[in-house]
N, C-alpha and C positions, 0 to 999 in steps of 0.2 A: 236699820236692823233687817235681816233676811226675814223675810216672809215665811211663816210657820205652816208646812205642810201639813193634813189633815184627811184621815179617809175619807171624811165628807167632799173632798175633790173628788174623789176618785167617783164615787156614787153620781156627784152632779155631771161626771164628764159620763156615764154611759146611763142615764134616763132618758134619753132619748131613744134609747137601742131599747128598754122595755116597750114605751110605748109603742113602738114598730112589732114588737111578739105579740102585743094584745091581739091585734088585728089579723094575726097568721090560725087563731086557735077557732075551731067548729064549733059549732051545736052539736046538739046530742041525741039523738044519733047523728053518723053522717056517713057519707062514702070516701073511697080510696080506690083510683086508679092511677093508668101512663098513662101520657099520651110524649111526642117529640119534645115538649118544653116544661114536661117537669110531672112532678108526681101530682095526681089530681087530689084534692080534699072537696069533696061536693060539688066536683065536676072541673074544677077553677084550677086550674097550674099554680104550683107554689114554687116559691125560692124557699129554701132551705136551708141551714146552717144551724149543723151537729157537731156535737161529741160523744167523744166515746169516755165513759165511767161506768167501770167495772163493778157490779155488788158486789163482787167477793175480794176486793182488794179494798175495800172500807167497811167502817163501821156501820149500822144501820141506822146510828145517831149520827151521823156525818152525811147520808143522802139527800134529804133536805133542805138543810143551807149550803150543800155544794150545790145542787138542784135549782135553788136561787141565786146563786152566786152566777151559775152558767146561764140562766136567766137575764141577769143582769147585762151579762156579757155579749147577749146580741142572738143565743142560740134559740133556737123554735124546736128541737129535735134533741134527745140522747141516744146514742149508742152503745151498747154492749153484746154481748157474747151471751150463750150459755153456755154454764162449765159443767159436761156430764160430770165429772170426777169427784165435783160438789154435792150432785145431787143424787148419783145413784154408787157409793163405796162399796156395796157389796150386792150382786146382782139382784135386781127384782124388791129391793128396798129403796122407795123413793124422799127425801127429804129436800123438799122445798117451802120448808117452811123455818125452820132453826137456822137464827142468828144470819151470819152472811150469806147462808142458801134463801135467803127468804126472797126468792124473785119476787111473788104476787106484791109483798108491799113494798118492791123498788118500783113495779109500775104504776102500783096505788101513788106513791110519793110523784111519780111523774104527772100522772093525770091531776093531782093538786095542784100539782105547780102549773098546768096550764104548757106541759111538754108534751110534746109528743115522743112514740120512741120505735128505733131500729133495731127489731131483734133479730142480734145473727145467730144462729143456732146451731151449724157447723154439722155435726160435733163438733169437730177435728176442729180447733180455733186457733194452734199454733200460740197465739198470745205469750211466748216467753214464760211459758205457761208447763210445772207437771205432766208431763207425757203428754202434751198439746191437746189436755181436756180428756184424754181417754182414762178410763177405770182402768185399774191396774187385772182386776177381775179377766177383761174382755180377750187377752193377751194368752189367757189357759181356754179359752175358746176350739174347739176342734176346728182343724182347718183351715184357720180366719189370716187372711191375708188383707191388711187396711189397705185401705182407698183406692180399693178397685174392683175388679167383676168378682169377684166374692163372695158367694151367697150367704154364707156363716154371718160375715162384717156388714151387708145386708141388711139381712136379717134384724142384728141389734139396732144397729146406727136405726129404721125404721120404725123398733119402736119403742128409741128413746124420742125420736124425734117427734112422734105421734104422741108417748106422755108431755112432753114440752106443751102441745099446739092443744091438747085438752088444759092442760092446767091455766092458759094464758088465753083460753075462751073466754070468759068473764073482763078482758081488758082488749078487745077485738071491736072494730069503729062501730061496728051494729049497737055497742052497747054502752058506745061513749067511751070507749076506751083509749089508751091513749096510742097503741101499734099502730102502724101505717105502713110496714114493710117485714119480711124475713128474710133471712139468708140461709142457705142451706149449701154448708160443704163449705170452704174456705181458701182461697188462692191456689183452687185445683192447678189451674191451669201449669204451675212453676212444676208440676208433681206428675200429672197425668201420662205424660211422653214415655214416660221409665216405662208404664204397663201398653206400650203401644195398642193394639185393636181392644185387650179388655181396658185399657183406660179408656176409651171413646165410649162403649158400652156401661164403664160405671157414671161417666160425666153425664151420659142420656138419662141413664136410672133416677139420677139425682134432682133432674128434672120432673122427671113423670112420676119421681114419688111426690117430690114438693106440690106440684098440681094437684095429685088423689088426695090431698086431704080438706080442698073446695074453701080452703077460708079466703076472707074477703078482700086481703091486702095482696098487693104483688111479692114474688117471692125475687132473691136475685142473687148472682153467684159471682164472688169476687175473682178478678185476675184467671177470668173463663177465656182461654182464648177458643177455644172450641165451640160451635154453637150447639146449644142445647136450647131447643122448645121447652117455653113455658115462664122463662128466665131472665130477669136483665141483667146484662154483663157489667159488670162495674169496674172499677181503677181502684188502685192501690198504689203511691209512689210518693218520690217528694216531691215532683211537679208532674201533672197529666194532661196539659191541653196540646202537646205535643202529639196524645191518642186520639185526638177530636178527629182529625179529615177522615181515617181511614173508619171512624165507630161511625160516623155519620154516614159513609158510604155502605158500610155492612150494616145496619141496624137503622134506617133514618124511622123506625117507631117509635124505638124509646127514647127515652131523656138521659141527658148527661149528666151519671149519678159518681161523685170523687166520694169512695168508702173510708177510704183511709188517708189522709192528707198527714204526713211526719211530719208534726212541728218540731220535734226534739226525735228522742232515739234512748233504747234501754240502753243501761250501763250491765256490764260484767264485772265480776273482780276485779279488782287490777288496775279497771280502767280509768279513764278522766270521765269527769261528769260532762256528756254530750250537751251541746246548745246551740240552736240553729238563730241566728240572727231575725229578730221581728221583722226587720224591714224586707228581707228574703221572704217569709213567711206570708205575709201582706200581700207583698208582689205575687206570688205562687197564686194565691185563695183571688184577687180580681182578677188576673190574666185569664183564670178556669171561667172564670164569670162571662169575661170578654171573647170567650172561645165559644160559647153557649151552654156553659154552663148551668145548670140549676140547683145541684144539693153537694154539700161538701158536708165531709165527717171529718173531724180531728182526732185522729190517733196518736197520742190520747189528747184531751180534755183535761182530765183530772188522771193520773198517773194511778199512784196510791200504793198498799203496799201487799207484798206478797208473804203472807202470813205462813206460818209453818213452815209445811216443807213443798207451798203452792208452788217456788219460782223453779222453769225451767234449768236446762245444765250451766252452772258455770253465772246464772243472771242472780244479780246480787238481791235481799231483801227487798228494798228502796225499789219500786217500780214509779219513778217521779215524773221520770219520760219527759222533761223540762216541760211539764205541761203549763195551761193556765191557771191551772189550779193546783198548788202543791201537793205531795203529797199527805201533808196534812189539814185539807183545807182549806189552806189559805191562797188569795188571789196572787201570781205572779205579776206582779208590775215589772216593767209598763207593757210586756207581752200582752196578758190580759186586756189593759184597755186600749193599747193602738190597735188590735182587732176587733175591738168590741168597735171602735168607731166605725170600722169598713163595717161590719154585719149592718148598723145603724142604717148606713146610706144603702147600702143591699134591699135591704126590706123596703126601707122607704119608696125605693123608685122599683120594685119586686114586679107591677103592672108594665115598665116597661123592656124587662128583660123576658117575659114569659109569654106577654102581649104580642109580642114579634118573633118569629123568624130567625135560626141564627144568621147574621149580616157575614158579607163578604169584610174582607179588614181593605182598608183603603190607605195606600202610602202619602205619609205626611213629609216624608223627603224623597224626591222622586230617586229613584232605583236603588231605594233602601227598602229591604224587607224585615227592620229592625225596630224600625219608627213605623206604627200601624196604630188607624184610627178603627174602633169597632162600633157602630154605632146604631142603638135601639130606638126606632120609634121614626119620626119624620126629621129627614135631616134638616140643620137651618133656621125647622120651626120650631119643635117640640119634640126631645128626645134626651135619651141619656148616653155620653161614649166613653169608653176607655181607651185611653190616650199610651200605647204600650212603646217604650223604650228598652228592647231587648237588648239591647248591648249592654257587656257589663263591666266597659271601661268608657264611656264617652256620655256626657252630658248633651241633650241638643237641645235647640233654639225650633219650635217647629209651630207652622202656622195655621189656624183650623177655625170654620167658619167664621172667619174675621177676624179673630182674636190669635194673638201669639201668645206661646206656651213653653215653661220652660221645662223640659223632661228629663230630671235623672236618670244618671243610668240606671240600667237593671231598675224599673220604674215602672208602673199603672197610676194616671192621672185619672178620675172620676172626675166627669164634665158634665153638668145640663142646662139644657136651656127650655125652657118653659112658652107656650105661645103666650106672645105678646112681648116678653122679656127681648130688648135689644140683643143683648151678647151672652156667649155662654157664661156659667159659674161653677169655678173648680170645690168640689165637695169634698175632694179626698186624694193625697196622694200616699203609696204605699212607703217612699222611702221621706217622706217628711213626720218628723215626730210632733202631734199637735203640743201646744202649752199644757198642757193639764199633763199629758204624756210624759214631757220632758220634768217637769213639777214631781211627776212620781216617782223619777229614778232615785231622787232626794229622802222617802222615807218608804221602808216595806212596807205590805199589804197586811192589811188587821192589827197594824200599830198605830198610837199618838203619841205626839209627844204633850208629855203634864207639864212642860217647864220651859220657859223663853230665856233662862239663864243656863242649862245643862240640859247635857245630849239623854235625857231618861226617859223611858218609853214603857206606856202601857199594855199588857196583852191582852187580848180577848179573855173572856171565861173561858176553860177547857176542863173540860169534867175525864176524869181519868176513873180505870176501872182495870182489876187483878183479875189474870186469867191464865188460870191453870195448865199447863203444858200436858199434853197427853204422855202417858207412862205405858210403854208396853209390856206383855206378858212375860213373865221369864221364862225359857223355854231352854233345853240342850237339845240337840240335834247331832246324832253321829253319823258319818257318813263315810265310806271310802276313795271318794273321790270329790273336788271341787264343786260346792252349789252357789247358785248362783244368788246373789245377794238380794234383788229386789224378790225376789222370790219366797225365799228364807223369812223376809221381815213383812212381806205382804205391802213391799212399801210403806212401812209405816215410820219408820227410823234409818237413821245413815247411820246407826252406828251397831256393829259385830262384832263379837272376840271371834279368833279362832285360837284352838288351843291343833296342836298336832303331834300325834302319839304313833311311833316308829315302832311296831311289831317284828 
């Protein structure tokens, strides 16, 4: 009889990836800086491994046990946004504290869990997102031209950004908090070209405000190709260690920080549900590693959903973004756990990736630049390598401190060998699905089955709750000429009569 699946695999196949978070978490207080091999926590380089989960697109009973569920899964770090358009709907009224505005207790919920977290702060967050985070408010502004030399847009963007950085004092590492980084501004760089010289001068501003307000974590700015003092430049893509040679050349101070890693992709109307192959995914997250890598974020994490009238033009409800965590919570197998195994060996050998130097890659087939050995620590004796097979039609056969190795295509082999240990030991390959892995594609996540005779399955509790749809004011409006819609309804509603009367 076939062997009856059980979440309880699923938990014993990544305990070992908690145990490896235990060890990533400070005391209290502690510090945060850079240095070249990774973000400091108490002076010490860490490896890293986030995600990105939005509070505004779940519930506040839902952060928690996704909280622990990404826990689970290998991560030390969360990522999210703040969404002005959440927290200030009408100028100079601030709400963070009601229901999914409630940042302070997403960070609390992190600090619990023993997370750390990456606040991006933007404004401007794009995220598929309502006018990408801006108040509708900000747009009857005199004069204000976004994201650039500006002084109106300025002005505000300054001091929302200054209400954000007081309200999120109380979770800042002086005081045990769970921040160790901000972002300010958001994939300038795709944006800034349009406003030529005043785009250089708003990129600098964005800089020198993030610095004036002296807090304790480094601040950093996504998809900056520009350089801006005060700032680490980050990546954003679906693979980046492609950007390694030349950020190492321009930058060799900071660390190689991946903000956004696409495991999946928003859907639109219309469209197919997006899904990126795990075993791609895998490969992308050690290759970064084997490049000298140290922090990767998954955008997203946990998906979730886009309540009201949150989602950007045209982007459906369902913001699930084939994350590891569904939109409703639940773990995506076997996405979920064949990453959670790479994070697992990640952490575990974290001293020999941050311990070292990034390595020269050394070819494993001579005058192939496709097969590369990258490798931390003492070669031979004691070290960790990834074994990279970039091709992504040819399997090969390749030979490496003594021991022969077979390398999938399109592949990272995790290898180590320990002093005293005869031959290497492969710990991890990205395109091999482990047993427990392949075991899971057989039942979803947060199901059992009750019964060895019929396919019937349990679900979790899920506590459900009625909420009221907001109603707007009735109002007539006569005009002689076309108004413009978002205007009219203050963004509140997509939907208008017009009546039209011929004098």
């Amino acid at each position: 009889m076939r062997k009856l699946v059980t979440s309880v695999l699923a938990a014993l196949a990544v305990v070992g990836a908690l145990g490896a978070i235990e060890k990533q978490i400070p005391g209290d207080p502690y510090t945060v800086g850079y240095s070249a091999r990774g973000l400091l926590i108490d002076g010490k380089p860490r490896v890293l491994t986030a995600g990105a989960i939005h509070y505004p697109r779940s519930t506040p009973e839902m952060w928690d046990p996704m909280m622990k569920k990404a826990k689970r899964g290998g991560l030390n770090t969360i990522d999210t946004y703040v969404f002005w358009n959440m927290h200030e709907r009408t100028k100079g009224e601030y709400d963070f504290a009601t229901d999914r505005a409630n940042l302070p207790l997403f960070l609390e919920t992190a600090q619990r869990n023993g997370l750390f977290v990456m606040l991006r702060i933007g404004p401007y967050v794009c995220a598929e997102w309502n006018y990408g985070g801006f108040p509708q408010w900000l747009r009857h502004e005199k004069d204000i031209v976004y994201r650039t030399n500006s002084e109106t847009f300025k002005r505000e963007m300054k001091r929302f950004v200054g209400k954000v950085v007081d309200v999120v004092k109380p979770y800042m590492p002086e005081h045990g908090g769970p921040i160790i980084g901000m972002q300010i501004e958001n994939e300038l760089g795709d944006h800034q070209w349009r406003f030529g010289h005043d785009g250089e001068l708003y990129a600098d501003w964005c800089g020198e405000t993030a610095t004036s307000f002296n807090v304790s974590v480094p601040w950093i700015m996504c998809r900056q190709y520009h350089k801006v003092d005060g700032v680490i430049p980050t990546q954003n893509d679906f693979y980046c260690d492609q950007y390694l040679d030349r950020y190492h050349k321009n930058y060799p101070q900071f660390p190689d920080m991946w903000t956004e890693m696409w495991p999946g992709w928003f859907q639109r109307w219309g469209e197919a549900a997006p899904h990126r192959p795990i075993e791609d995914i895998a490969y992308a997250v050690a290759k970064w590693y084997a490049y000298g890598g140290t922090y990767v974020a998954y955008y997203m994490y946990q998906g979730g959903t886009n309540f009201g009238r949150t989602s950007g033009p045209f982007i459906m409800t369902s913001y699930d973004y084939d994350g590891f965590i569904d939109e409703y919570g639940l773990e995506n197998w076997p996405k979920y756990l064949h990453l959670a195994e790479l994070h697992k060996h990640l952490l575990d050998n974290a001293d020999y990736i941050t311990g070292n130097p990034v390595t020269r890659a050394q070819q494993l087939v001579k005058g192939n630049n496709q097969v590369l050995a990258h490798v931390y620590g003492k070669p031979n004796v004691d070290y960790l390598a990834f074994l990279v097979n970039a091709d992504p039609k040819k399997n090969v056969t390749a030979h490496f401190d003594g021991a022969s190795f077979e390398l999938h295509r399109w592949s990272v082999t995790l290898v180590r060998r320990k002093t005293g240990e005869q031959k290497p030991v492969v710990l991890y390959n990205s395109a091999h699905l482990s047993h427990d892995v392949r075991q899971a594609l057989e039942t979803p996540a947060g199901f059992k089955r009750i019964s060895s005779h019929a396919n019937v399955l349990k679900t979790q509790s899920i506590s459900w709750r009625n909420v009221a749809p907001p109603v707007p004011d009735d109002m007539t409006i006569e005009s002689d000429h076309p108004l413009e819609q978002i205007d009219v309804t203050d963004d509140r509603t997509d939907y208008l009569w017009y009546r039209t009367r011929v004098k």
